[in-house]
C-alpha positions as CSV (number, residue, x, y, z in Angstrom):
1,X,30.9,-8.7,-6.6
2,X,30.9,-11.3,-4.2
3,X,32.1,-15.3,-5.1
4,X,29.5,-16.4,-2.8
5,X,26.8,-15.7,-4.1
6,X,27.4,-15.3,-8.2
7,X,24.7,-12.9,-10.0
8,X,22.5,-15.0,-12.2
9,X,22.6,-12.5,-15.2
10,X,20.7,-15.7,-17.6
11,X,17.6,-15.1,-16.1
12,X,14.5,-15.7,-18.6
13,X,11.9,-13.2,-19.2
14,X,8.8,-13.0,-17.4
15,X,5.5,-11.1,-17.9
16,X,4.9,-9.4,-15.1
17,X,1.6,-7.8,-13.5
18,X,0.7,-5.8,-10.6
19,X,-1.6,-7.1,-8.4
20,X,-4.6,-6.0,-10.4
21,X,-3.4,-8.3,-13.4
22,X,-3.9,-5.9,-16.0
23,X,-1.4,-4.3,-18.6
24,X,1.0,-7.0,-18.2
25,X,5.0,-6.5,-19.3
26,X,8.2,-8.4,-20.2
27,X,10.8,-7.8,-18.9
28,X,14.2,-9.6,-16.8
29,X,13.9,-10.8,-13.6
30,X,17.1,-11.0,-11.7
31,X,17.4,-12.5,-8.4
32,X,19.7,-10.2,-6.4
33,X,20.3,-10.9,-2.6
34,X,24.0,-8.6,-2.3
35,X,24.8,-4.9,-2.9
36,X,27.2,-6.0,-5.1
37,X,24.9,-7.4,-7.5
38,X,22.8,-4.7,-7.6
39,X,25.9,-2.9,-8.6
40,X,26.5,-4.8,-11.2
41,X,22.9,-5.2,-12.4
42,X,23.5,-1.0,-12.6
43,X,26.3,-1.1,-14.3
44,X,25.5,-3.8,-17.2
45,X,21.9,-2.0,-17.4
46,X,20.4,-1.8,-20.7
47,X,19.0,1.2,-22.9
48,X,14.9,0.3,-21.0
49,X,17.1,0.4,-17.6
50,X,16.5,-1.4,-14.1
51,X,13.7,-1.4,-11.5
52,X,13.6,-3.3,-8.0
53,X,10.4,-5.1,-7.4
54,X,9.4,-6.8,-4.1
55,X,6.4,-8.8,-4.0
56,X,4.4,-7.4,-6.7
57,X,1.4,-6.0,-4.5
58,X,1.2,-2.4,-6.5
59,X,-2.3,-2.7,-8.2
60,X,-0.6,-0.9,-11.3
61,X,1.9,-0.6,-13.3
62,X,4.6,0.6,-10.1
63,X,6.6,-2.2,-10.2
64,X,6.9,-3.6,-13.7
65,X,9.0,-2.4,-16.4
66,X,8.9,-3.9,-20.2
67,X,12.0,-4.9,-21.7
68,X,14.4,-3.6,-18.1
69,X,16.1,-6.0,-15.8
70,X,13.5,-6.0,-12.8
71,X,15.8,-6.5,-9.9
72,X,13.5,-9.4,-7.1
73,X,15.3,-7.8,-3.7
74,X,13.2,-10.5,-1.5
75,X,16.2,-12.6,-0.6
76,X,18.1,-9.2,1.2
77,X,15.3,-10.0,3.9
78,X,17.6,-9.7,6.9
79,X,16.1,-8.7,10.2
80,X,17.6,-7.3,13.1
81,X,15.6,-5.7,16.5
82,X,17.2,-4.1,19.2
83,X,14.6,-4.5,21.6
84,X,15.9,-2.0,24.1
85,X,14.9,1.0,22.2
86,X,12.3,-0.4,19.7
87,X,14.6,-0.3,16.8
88,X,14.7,-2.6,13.7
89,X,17.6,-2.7,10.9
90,X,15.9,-4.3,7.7
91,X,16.8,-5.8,4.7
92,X,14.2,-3.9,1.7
93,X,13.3,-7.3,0.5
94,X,11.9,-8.3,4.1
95,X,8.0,-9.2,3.6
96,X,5.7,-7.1,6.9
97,X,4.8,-10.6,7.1
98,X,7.9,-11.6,7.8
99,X,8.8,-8.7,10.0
100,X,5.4,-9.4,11.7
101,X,6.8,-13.2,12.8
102,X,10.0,-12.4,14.1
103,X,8.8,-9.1,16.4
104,X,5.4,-9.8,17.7
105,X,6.3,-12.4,20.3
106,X,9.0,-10.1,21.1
107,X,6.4,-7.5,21.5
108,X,6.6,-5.2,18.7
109,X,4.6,-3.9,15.9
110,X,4.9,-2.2,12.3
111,X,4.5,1.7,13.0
112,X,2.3,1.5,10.0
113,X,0.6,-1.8,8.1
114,X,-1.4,-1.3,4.9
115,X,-4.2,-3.9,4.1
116,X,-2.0,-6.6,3.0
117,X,1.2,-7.4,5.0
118,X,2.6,-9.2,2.0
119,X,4.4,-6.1,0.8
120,X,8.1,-5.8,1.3
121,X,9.7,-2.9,3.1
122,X,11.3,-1.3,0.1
123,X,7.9,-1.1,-1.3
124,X,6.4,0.3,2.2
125,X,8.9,3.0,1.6
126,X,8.6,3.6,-2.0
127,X,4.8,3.7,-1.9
128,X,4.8,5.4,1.5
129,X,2.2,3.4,2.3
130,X,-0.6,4.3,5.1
131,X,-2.8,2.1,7.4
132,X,-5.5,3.1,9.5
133,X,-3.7,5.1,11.9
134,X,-2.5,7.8,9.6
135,X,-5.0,10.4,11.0
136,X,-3.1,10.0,14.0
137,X,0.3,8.2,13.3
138,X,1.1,9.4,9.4
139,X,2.4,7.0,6.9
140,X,5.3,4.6,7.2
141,X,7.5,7.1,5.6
142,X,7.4,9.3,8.7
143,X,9.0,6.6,11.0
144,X,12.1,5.4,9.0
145,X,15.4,7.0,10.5
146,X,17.5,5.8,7.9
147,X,17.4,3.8,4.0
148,X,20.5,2.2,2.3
149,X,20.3,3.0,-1.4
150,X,22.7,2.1,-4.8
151,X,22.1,5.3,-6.8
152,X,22.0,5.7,-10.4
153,X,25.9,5.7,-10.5
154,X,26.3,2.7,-8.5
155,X,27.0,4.4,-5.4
156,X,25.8,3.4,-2.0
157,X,24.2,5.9,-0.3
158,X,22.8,6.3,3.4
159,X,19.9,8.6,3.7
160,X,18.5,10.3,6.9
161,X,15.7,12.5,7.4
162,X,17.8,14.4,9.4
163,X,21.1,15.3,7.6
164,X,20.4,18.3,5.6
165,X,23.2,16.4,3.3
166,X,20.8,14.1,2.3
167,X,17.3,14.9,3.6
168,X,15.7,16.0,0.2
169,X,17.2,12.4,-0.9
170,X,15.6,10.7,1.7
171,X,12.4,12.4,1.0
172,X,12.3,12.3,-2.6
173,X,12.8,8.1,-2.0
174,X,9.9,7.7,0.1
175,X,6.9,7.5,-2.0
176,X,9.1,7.4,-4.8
177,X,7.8,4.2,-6.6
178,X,11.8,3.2,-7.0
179,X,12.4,5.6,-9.3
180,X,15.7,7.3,-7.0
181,X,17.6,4.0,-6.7
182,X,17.5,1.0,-5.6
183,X,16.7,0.5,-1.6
184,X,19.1,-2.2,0.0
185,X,17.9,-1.8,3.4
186,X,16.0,0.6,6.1
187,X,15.9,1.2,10.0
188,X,12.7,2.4,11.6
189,X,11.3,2.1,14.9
190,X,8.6,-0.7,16.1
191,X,5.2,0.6,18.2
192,X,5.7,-1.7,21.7
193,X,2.7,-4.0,22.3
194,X,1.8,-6.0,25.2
195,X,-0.5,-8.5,22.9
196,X,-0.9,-9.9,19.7
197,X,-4.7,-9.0,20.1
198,X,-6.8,-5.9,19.2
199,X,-9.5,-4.2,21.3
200,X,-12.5,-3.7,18.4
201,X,-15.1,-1.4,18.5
202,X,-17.4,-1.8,15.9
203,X,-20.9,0.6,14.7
204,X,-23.4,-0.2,11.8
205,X,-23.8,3.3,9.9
206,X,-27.3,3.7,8.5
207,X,-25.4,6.0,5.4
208,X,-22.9,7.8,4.5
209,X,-23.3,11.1,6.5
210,X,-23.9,8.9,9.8
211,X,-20.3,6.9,8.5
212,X,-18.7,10.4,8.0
213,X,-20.1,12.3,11.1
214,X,-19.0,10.0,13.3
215,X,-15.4,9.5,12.2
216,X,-15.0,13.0,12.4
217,X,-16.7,13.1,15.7
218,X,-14.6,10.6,17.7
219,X,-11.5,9.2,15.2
220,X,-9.2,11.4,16.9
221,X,-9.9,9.1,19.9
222,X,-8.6,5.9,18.1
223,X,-5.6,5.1,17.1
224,X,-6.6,2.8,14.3
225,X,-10.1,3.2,12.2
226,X,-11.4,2.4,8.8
227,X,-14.9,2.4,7.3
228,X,-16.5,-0.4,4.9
229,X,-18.7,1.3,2.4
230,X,-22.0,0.0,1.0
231,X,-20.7,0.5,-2.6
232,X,-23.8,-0.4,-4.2
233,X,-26.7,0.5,-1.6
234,X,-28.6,3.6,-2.1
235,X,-27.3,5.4,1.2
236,X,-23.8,4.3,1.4
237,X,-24.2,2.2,4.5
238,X,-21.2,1.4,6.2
239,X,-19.5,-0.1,8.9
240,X,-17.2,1.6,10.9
241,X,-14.3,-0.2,12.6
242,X,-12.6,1.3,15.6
243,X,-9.3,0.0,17.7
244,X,-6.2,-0.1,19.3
245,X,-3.5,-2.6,20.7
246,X,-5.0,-4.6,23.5
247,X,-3.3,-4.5,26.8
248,X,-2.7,-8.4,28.3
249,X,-5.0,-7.6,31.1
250,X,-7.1,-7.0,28.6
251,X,-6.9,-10.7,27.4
252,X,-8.7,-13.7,29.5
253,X,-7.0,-15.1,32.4
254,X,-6.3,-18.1,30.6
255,X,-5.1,-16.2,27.4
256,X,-2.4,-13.9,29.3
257,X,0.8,-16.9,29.1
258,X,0.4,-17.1,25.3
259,X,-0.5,-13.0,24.9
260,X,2.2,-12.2,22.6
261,X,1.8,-15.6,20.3
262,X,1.5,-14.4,16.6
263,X,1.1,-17.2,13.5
264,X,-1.6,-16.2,10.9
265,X,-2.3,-18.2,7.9
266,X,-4.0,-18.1,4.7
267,X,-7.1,-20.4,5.1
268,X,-8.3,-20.5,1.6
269,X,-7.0,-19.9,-2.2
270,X,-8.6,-18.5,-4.8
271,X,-9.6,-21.0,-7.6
272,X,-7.2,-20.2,-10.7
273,X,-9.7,-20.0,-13.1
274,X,-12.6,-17.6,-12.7
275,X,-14.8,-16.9,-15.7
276,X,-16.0,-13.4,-16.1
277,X,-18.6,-11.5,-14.7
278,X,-18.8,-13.9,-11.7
279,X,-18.7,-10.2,-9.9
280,X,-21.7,-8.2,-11.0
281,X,-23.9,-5.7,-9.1
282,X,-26.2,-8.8,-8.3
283,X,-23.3,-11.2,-6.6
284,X,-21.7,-7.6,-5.4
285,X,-25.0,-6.7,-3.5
286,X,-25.7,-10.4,-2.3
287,X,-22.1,-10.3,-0.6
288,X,-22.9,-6.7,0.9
289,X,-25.9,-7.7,2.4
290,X,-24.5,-10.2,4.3
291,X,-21.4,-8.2,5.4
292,X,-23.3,-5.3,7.0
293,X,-25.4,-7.6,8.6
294,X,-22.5,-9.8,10.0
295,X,-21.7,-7.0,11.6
296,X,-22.7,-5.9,15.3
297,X,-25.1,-3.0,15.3
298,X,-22.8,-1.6,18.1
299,X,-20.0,-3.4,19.9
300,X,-17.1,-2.2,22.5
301,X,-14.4,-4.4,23.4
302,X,-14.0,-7.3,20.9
303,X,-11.1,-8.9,20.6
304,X,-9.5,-9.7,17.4
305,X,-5.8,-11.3,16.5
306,X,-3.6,-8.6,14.6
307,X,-4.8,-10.8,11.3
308,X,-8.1,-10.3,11.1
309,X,-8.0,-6.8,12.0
310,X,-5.5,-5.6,9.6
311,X,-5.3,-8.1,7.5
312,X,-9.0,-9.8,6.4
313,X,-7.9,-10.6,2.7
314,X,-4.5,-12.0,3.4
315,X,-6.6,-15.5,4.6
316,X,-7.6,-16.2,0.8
317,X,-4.2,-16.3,-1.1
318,X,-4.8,-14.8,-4.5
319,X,-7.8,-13.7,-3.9
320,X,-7.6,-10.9,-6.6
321,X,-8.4,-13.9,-8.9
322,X,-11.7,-13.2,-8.1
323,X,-12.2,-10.7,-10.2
324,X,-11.6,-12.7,-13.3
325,X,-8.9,-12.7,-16.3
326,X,-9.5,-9.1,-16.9
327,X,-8.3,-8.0,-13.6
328,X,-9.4,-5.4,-11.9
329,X,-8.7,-1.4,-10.8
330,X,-8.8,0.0,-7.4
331,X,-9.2,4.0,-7.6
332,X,-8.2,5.3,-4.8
333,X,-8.4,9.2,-4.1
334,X,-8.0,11.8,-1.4
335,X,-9.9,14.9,-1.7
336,X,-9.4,17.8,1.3
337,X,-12.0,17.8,3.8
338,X,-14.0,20.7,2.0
339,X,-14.5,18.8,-0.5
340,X,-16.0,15.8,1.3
341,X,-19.0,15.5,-0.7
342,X,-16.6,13.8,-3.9
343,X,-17.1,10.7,-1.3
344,X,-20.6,10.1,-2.1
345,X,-20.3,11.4,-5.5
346,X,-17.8,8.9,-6.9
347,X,-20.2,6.1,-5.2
348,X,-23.1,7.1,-7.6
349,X,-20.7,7.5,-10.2
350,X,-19.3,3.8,-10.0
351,X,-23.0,2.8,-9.1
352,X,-24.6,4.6,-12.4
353,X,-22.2,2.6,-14.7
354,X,-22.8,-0.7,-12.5
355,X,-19.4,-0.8,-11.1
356,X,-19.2,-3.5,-8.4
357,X,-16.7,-3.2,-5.4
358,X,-17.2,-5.4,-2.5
359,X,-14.4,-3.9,-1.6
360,X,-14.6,0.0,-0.9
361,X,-12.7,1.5,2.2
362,X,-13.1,4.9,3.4
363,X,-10.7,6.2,5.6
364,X,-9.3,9.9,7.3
365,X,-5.5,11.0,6.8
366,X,-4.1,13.3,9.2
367,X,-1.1,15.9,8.3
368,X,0.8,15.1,5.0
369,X,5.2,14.4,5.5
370,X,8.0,16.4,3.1
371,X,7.9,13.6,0.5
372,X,7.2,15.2,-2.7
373,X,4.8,12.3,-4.1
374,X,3.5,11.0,-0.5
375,X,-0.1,10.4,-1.1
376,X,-1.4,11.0,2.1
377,X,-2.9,14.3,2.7
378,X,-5.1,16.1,5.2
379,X,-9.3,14.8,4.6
380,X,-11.0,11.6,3.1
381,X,-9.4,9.1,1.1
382,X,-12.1,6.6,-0.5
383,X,-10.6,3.4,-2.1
384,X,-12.6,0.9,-4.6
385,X,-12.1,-2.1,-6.4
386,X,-14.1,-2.8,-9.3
387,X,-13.4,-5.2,-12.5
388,X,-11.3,-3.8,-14.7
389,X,-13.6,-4.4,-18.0
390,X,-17.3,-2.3,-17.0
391,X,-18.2,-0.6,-19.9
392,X,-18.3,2.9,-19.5
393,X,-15.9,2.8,-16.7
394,X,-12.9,4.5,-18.2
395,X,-15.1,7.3,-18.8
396,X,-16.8,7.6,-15.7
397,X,-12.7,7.3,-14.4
398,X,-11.9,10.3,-16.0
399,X,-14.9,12.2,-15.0
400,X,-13.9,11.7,-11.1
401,X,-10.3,12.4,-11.8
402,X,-11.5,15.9,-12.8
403,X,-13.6,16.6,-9.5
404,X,-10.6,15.2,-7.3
405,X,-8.2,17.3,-9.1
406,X,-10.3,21.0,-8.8
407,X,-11.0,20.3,-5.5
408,X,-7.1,19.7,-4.7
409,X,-6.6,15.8,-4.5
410,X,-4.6,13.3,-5.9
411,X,-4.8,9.8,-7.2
412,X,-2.5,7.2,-5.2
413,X,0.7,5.9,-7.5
414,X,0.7,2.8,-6.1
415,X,-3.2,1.6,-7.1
416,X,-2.9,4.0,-10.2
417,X,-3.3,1.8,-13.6
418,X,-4.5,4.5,-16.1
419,X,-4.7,8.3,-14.8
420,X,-3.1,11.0,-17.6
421,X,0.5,12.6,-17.0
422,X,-1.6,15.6,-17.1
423,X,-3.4,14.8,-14.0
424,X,-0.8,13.9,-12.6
425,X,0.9,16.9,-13.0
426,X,-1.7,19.2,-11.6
427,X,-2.3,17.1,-8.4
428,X,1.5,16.6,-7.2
429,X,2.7,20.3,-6.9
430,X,5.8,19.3,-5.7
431,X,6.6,17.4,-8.7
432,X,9.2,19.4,-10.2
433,X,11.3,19.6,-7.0
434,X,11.2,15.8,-6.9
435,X,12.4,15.2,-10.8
436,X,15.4,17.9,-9.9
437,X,16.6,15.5,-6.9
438,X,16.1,12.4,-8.8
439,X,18.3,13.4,-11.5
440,X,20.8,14.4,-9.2
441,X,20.2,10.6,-7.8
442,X,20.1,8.8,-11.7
443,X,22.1,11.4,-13.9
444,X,21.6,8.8,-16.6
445,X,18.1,7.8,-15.8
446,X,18.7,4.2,-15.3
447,X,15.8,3.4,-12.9
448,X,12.4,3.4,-15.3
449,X,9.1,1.6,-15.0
450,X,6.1,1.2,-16.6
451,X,4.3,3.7,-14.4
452,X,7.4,5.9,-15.1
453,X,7.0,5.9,-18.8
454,X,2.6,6.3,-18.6
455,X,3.3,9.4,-16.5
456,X,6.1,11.1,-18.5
457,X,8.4,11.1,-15.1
């Protein structure tokens, strides 16, 4: 271990969340910013074992394990770009929003951003995470060439997709939830950008099948696109957003000097304490209202700062407070695209038990990668957030979890809170082939979680 920088092994116990702030946990929390210490931290484990966490943004239980030492990687947050060939060497416990400050101006972006750029990179990997290019572009998986890892034994390891040495290791670590090692750093290429500006096109859907017919009609077109849902309207209205990269002669004379200048902030906070039932179908359909109007019945062109584009939630910090100290769920599913009408299905569902979400995202997924528990799979993924304590809810869970799982979907690990290890077993077929590899990874089954223990992995 390093003199430098001595592990602090008397860290106190914290109760930790995901970012849905239910089903909290107590556990360790050990500051590592070396290899070494995560070494150690291995070594010294205890019988409830160890788990790297990042910056907490799994709605559920991923990254969170009762009683463990939960390793906080987000001082190894070293970034290095070679901007000749578009390639960045990163520490795992770099935040996207860090990454995002230091390459922009230099006229680089993330191959693949999920809604929140507040997750580190070892999460992006772990969760595999996809954005709204993954109909054309995959998930971020797909564009890491390599990932440093300590494995069960303490062991370094460097994984590539490519070495038929390690390739199934490399696989079974992306969209792994942590559970093969601990990541210490990756190298994946950037997407070169001329501007820190996007070129928006934006359509007001009259319902659902007008949202759905024209994604399939022209998404393949775009290299970015995502649908807001109508959660609680009767047609499942929606308002489809459209876009790439903007080229700086794209930009206004006057805006071409400063094209690549890149600084968002958070503009508002949350209020700690929200009573509740603030969010009901009445404030939920208030708020909706005034969204789909906001938005341009048709619109080619507009420009919008990387931010607001990818990132609308990041400008109110905390703003899963909103949904009160009973925190909330997102279910999140993708069904194939014969089984499309599960979309509209699950919104009358959530709308029959008065399950608000002003916050439902429908998006298309392209071609799934080798990772045995990558989401991401060919057809519609719909994502919603509604407060955790609707009565009736659980039930009406379990209900859709059936209908995804005979039509051949899957639940996403990192939103999951509460799906069975029996659904879970029947929607990740390659299951088995990833519990073989990470045993060969963690012999002694030192890397655990919450998640880990809910799902009998």
């Amino acid at each position: 271990m390093s003199n430098k920088s001595p592990l602090r092994l008397d860290e106190g116990e914290q109760l930790l969340t995901g970012w849905g702030r239910t089903s909290p946990s107590l556990a360790k929390v050990v500051p590592v910013s070396t290899v070494e210490q995560v070494q150690q931290c291995i070594k010294v484990s205890g019988p409830r074992g160890v788990l790297a966490r990042g910056l907490g943004r799994s709605y559920g239980d991923a990254a969170q394990s009762g009683g463990a030492s939960v390793l906080d990687l987000t001082a190894m947050s070293t970034i290095a770009l070679t901007a000749s060939t578009g390639s960045v060497r990163v520490g795992a416990g770099a935040s996207i929003h860090d990454l995002l400050l230091a390459t922009v101006p230099a006229g680089f972006f993330v191959p693949v951003t999920a809604g929140t750029r507040h997750v580190t990179v070892g999460g992006a990997i772990a969760a595999d995470i996809h954005g709204k290019n993954h109909h054309v572009e995959g998930s971020f998986g797909s564009h890491v060439s390599e990932i440093q890892l300590v494995d069960g034994r303490g062991a370094p390891q460097s994984l590539t997709p490519d070495d038929p040495q390690t390739r199934e290791r490399f696989w079974a670590t992306v969209g792994g939830m942590g559970l093969t090692g601990v990541m210490t750093e990756a190298t994946f290429k950037m997407l070169p950008i001329t501007s820190s500006m996007m070129s928006v096109d934006t359509e007001r859907c009259a319902d659902l099948d007008d949202v759905m017919a024209r994604m399939i009609e022209r998404d393949s077109q775009y290299r970015y696109s995502v649908a807001w849902i109508d959660s609680v309207s009767a047609t499942g209205r929606g308002v489809l957003t459209r876009g790439d990269h903007a080229a700086v002669d794209q930009l206004p004379v006057a805006k071409r000097a400063t094209a690549l200048d890149y600084g968002p902030k958070a503009l508002a906070s949350a209020p700690g304490l929200i009573p509740g039932g603030l969010l009901n179908k009445f404030t939920v359909r208030a708020f909706n209202e005034a969204w789909y109007r906001k938005a341009p019945k048709s619109e080619q062109g507009a420009l919008q700062p990387i931010s607001e584009f990818f990132h609308p939630l990041d400008f109110v910090k905390d703003w899963n407070r909103v949904y009160g100290p009973g925190g909330f769920v997102q279910y999140q599913f993708v069904v194939p695209d014969g089984a499309a009408e599960i979309i509209g299905i699950a919104l009358r569902k959530l709308q029959g038990v008065g399950a608000p979400s002003f916050l439902t995202v429908l998006k298309r997924f392209g071609a799934a990668n080798p990772a045995p528990l990558s989401f991401p799979q060919p057809g519609w993924t719909l994502a919603a957030d509604v407060p955790a304590g609707i009565p009736g809810l659980a039930a009406v869970l379990d209900e859709l979890d059936e209908l995804v799982a005979n039509a051949g979907g899957r639940l996403y690990l990192a939103k999951d809170s509460r799906q069975s290890p029996e659904m879970f077993v029947r929607t990740y077929p390659l299951l088995t082939q990833w519990q073989r590899t990470r045993n060969q990874m963690d012999p002694k089954g030192i890397f655990k979680s919450d998640l880990a223990r809910r799902l009998s992995l």
